[in-house]
C-alpha positions as CSV (number, residue, x, y, z in Angstrom):
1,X,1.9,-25.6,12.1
2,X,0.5,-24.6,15.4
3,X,-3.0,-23.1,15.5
4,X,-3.4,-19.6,16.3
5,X,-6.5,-17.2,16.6
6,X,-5.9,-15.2,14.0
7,X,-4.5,-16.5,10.3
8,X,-0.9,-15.2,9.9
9,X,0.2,-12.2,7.5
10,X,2.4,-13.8,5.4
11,X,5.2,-11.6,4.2
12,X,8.3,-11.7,1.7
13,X,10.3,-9.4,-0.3
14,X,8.2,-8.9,-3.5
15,X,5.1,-10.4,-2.0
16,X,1.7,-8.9,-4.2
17,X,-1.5,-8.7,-2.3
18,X,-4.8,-8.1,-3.1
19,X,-5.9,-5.9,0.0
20,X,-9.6,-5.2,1.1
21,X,-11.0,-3.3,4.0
22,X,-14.4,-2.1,5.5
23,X,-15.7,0.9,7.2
24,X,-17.0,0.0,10.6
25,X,-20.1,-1.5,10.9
26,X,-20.1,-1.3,7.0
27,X,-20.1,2.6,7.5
28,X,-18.9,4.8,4.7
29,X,-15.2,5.6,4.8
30,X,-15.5,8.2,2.4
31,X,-17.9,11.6,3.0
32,X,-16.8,13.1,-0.2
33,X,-14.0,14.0,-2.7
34,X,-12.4,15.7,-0.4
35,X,-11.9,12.3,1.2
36,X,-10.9,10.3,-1.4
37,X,-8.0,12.9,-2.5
38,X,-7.0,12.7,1.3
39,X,-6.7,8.8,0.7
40,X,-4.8,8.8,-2.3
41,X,-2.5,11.4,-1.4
42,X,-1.9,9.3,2.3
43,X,-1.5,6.3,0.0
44,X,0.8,8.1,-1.9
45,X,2.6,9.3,1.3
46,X,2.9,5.3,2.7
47,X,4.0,4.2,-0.6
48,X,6.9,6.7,-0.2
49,X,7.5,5.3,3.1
50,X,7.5,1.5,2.1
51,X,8.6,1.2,-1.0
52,X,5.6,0.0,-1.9
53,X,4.0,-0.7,-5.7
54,X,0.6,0.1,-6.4
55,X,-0.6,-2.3,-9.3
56,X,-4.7,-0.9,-8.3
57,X,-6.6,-0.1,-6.0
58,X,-10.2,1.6,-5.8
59,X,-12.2,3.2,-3.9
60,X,-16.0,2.3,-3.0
61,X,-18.2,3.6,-0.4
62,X,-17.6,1.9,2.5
63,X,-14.8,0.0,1.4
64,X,-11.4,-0.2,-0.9
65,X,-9.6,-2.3,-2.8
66,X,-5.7,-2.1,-3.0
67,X,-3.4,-4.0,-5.4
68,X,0.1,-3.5,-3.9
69,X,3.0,-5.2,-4.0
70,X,6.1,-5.0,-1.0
71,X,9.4,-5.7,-2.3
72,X,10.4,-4.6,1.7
73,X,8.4,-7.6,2.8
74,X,6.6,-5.0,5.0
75,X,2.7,-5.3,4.9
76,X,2.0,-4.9,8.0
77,X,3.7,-1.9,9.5
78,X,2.6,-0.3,6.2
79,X,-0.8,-0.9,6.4
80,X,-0.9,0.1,10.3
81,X,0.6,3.2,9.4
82,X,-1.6,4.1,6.4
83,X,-4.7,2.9,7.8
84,X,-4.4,4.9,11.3
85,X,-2.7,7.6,9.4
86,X,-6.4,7.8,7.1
87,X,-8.4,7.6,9.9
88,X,-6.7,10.5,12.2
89,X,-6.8,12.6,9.3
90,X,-10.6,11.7,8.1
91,X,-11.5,11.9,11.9
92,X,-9.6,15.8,12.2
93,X,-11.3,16.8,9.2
94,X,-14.9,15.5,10.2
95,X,-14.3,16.2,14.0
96,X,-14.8,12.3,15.2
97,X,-12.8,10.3,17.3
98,X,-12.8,6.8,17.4
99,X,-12.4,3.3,14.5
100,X,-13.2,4.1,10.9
101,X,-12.2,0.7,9.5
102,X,-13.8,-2.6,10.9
103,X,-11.4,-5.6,12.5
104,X,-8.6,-6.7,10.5
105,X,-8.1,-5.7,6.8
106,X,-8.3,-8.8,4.4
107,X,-4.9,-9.6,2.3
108,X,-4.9,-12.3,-0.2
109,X,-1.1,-13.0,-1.5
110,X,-1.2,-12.9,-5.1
111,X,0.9,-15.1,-7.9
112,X,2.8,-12.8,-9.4
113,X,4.5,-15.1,-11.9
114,X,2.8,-13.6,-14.7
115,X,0.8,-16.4,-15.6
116,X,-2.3,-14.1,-15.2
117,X,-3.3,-14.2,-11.5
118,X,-2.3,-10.5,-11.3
119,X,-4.9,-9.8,-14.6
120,X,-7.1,-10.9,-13.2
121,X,-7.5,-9.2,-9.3
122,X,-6.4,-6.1,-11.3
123,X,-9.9,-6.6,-13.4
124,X,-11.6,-8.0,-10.6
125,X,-10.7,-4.5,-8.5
126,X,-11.1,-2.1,-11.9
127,X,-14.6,-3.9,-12.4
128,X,-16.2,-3.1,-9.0
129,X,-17.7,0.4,-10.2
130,X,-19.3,-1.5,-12.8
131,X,-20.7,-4.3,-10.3
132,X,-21.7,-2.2,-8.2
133,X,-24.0,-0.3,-10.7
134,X,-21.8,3.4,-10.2
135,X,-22.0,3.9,-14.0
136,X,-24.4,3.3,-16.1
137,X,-24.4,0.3,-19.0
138,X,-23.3,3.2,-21.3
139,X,-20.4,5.1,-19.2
140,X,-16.9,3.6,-19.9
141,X,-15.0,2.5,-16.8
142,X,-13.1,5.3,-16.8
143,X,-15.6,7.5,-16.0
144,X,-15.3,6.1,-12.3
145,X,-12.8,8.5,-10.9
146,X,-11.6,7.1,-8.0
147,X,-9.8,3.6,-9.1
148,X,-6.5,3.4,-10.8
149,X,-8.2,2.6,-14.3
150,X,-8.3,6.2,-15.5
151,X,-4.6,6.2,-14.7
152,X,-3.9,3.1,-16.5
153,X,-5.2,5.2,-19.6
154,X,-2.9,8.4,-19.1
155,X,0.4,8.6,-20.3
156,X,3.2,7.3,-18.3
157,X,4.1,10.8,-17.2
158,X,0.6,12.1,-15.6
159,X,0.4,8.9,-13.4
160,X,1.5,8.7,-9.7
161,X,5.1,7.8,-9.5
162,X,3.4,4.9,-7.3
163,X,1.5,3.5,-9.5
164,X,3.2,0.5,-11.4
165,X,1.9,-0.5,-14.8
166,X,4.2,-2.2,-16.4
167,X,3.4,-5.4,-14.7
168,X,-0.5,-5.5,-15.4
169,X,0.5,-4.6,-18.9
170,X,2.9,-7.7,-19.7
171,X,0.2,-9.7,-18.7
172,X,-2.1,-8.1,-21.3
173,X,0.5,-8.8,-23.8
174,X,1.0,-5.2,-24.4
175,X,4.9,-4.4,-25.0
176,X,4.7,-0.6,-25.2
177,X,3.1,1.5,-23.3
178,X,1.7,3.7,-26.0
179,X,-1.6,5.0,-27.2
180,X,-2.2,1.8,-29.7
181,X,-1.1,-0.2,-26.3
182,X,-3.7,1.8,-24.0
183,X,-6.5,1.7,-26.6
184,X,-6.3,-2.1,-26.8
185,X,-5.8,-2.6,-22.7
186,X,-9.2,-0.6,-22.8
187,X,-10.7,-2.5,-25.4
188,X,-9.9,-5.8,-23.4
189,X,-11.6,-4.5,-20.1
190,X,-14.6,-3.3,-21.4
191,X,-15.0,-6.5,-23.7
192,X,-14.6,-8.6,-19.8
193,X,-17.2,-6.2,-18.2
194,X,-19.6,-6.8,-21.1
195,X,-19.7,-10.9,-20.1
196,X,-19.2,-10.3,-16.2
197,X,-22.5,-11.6,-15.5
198,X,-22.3,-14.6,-13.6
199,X,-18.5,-14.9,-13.0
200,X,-17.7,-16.8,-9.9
201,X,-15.1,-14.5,-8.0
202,X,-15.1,-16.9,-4.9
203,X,-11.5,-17.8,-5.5
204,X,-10.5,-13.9,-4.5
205,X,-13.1,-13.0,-1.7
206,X,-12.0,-16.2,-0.1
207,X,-8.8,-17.7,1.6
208,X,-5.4,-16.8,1.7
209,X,-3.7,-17.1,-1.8
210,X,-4.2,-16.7,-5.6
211,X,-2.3,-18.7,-8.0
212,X,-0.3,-21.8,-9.0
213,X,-0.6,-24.7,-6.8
214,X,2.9,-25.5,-6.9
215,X,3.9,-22.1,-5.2
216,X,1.0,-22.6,-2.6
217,X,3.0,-25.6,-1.6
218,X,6.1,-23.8,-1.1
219,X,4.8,-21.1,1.1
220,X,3.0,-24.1,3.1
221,X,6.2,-25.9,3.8
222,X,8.1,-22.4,4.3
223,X,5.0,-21.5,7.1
224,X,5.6,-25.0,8.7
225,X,9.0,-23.3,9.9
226,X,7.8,-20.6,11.1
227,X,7.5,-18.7,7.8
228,X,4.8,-15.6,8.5
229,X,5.7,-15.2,12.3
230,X,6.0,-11.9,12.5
231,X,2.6,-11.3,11.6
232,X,2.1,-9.3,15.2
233,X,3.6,-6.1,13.7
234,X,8.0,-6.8,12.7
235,X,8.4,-7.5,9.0
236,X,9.8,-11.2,8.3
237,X,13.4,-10.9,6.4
238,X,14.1,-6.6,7.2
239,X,12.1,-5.0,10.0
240,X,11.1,-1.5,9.9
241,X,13.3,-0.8,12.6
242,X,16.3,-2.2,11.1
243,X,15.3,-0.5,7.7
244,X,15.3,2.9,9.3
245,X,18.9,2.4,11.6
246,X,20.4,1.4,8.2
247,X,18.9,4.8,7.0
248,X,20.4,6.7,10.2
249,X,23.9,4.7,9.7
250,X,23.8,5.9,5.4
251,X,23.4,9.2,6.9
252,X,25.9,9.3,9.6
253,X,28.5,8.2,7.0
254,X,27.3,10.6,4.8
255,X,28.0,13.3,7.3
256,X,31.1,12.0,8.9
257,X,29.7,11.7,12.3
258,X,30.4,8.9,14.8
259,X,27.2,7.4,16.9
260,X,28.2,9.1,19.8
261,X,27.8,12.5,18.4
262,X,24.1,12.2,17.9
263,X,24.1,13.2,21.8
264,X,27.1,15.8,21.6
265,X,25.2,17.7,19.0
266,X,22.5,20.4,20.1
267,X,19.0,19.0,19.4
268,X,18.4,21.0,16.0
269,X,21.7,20.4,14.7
270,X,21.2,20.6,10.4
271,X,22.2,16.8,10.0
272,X,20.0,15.8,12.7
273,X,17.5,17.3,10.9
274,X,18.1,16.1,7.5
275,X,18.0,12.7,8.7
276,X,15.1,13.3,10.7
277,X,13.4,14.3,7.5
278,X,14.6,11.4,6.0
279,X,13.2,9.3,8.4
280,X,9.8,10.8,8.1
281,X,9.3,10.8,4.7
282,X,10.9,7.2,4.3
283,X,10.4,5.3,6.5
284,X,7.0,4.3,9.1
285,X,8.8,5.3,12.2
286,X,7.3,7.7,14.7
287,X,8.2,11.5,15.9
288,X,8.4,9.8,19.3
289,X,11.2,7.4,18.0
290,X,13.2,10.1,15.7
291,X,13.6,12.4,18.6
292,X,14.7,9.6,21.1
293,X,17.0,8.1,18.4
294,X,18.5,11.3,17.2
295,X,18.7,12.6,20.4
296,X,16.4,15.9,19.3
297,X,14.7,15.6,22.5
298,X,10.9,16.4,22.1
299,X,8.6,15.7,19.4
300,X,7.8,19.1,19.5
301,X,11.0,20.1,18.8
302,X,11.3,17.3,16.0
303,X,8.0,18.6,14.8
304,X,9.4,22.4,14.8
305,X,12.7,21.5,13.0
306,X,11.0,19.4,9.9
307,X,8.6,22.6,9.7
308,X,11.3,25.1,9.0
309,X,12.9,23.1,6.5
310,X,9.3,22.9,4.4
């Protein structure tokens, strides 16, 4: 494998990642709630987008921690679009300009196999509140608002749609998601954050991948063939590009149109705009690129056209 400056992103369809990222120079990412609703809802937005699968996530001061899962194999587009998505909207509501996150986010490809590699990032991210001496010996975890615990406690129905607990559940050996099934999950977590003290968590702040050695072996060999070379921003099996002309080609069938009557059309045609919609709320791809490949001229007028249909 040739040597590069900066470790590749490895990426597949159904790849799980334990994602972490810092404020710049270690500065807090998040003023207030405000904030942190602004994140979740983005999160919730890029989710939409990608097709991603939140497992957890939480949020600290100057940092997060994200659980996700890409069955799109598409990492890294998604995380350029949330993350600069966050930041202009933290920047417009604070009046700054400029980085809020430092360098390159960390990712750590996680063994989903269910043999408990998933458990235990999932703790490791539920726990942090507690490490980091938010809540006091005798608050419950789920007193820390702004992780996916409290979630995990809720009913199905009053979590995110994004949220996906069924996997973190299996490997608690819970088969129903029910109140018995939520009490016990609880039980389990708090009985872990009683004997954290001590616990060597070097295997998940460090390196590349967490799991079975056997499956560390394959994605060597696969990386020796180039495996993980589209780590400069194109996804490795299905490119966000290609995702969103098989979205445009769905909806030209859908309407009956031919690729040459995108530019026949008048630039706020009602299909255009349906796909256009589409496009925005599905995929990662810009107002710039919508209007050019819809032919809706400016993205003003692309801008315009999604706003009268809200």
């Amino acid at each position: 494998m040739r040597c590069m400056g900066r470790r590749l992103r490895v990426q597949y369809p159904g790849a799980i990642y334990h994602v972490m990222s810092r404020g710049d120079r270690r500065e807090e990412i998040f003023h207030d709630d405000g904030d942190r609703r602004c994140f979740s809802s983005t999160l919730g937005e890029g989710c939409e987008k990608t097709g991603w699968q939140v497992h957890a996530y939480c949020l600290m001061g100057n940092h997060f921690h994200l659980v996700v899962e890409t069955p799109r194999a598409n990492l890294v587009v998604g995380m350029k679009w949330f993350l600069g998505t966050y930041t202009g909207r933290f920047n417009r509501r604070h009046k700054l300009f400029g980085h809020l996150f430092s360098g390159r986010y960390k990712a750590l490809i996680v063994d989903g196999s269910g043999n408990g590699y998933l458990k235990t990032v999932c703790d490791y991210v539920h726990l942090n509140p507690a490490r980091a001496k938010l809540l006091a010996p005798e608050q419950a975890l789920r007193e820390y608002r702004w992780s996916s615990w409290p979630e995990y406690l809720r009913r199905p129905g009053k979590r995110p749609e994004w949220l996906r607990a069924d996997r973190l559940l299996g490997e608690y050996r819970i088969p129903r998601d029910s109140v018995a099934g939520r009490r016990y999950l609880e039980e389990c977590l708090e009985q872990r954050r009683a004997g954290e003290e001590g616990r060597d968590y070097r295997g998940l702040r460090r390196g590349w991948y967490f799991g079975d050695k056997a499956m560390k072996r394959a994605l060597l060999e696969e990386m020796k063939d180039g495996f993980g070379e589209h780590h400069q921003g194109e996804e490795l099996w299905e490119s966000a590009v290609q995702y969103a002309e098989s979205v445009v080609a769905e909806e030209l069938k859908r309407l009956g149109w031919r690729e040459d009557q995108l530019a026949r059309r008048r630039k706020g045609d009602e299909g255009k705009v349906r796909i256009a919609r589409r496009l925005r709320t599905g995929t990662t791809m810009s107002m710039k690129w919508i209007a050019e490949r819809l032919r809706m001229g400016s993205v003003s007028m692309v801008a315009h056209c999604l706003r009268s249909i809200t």
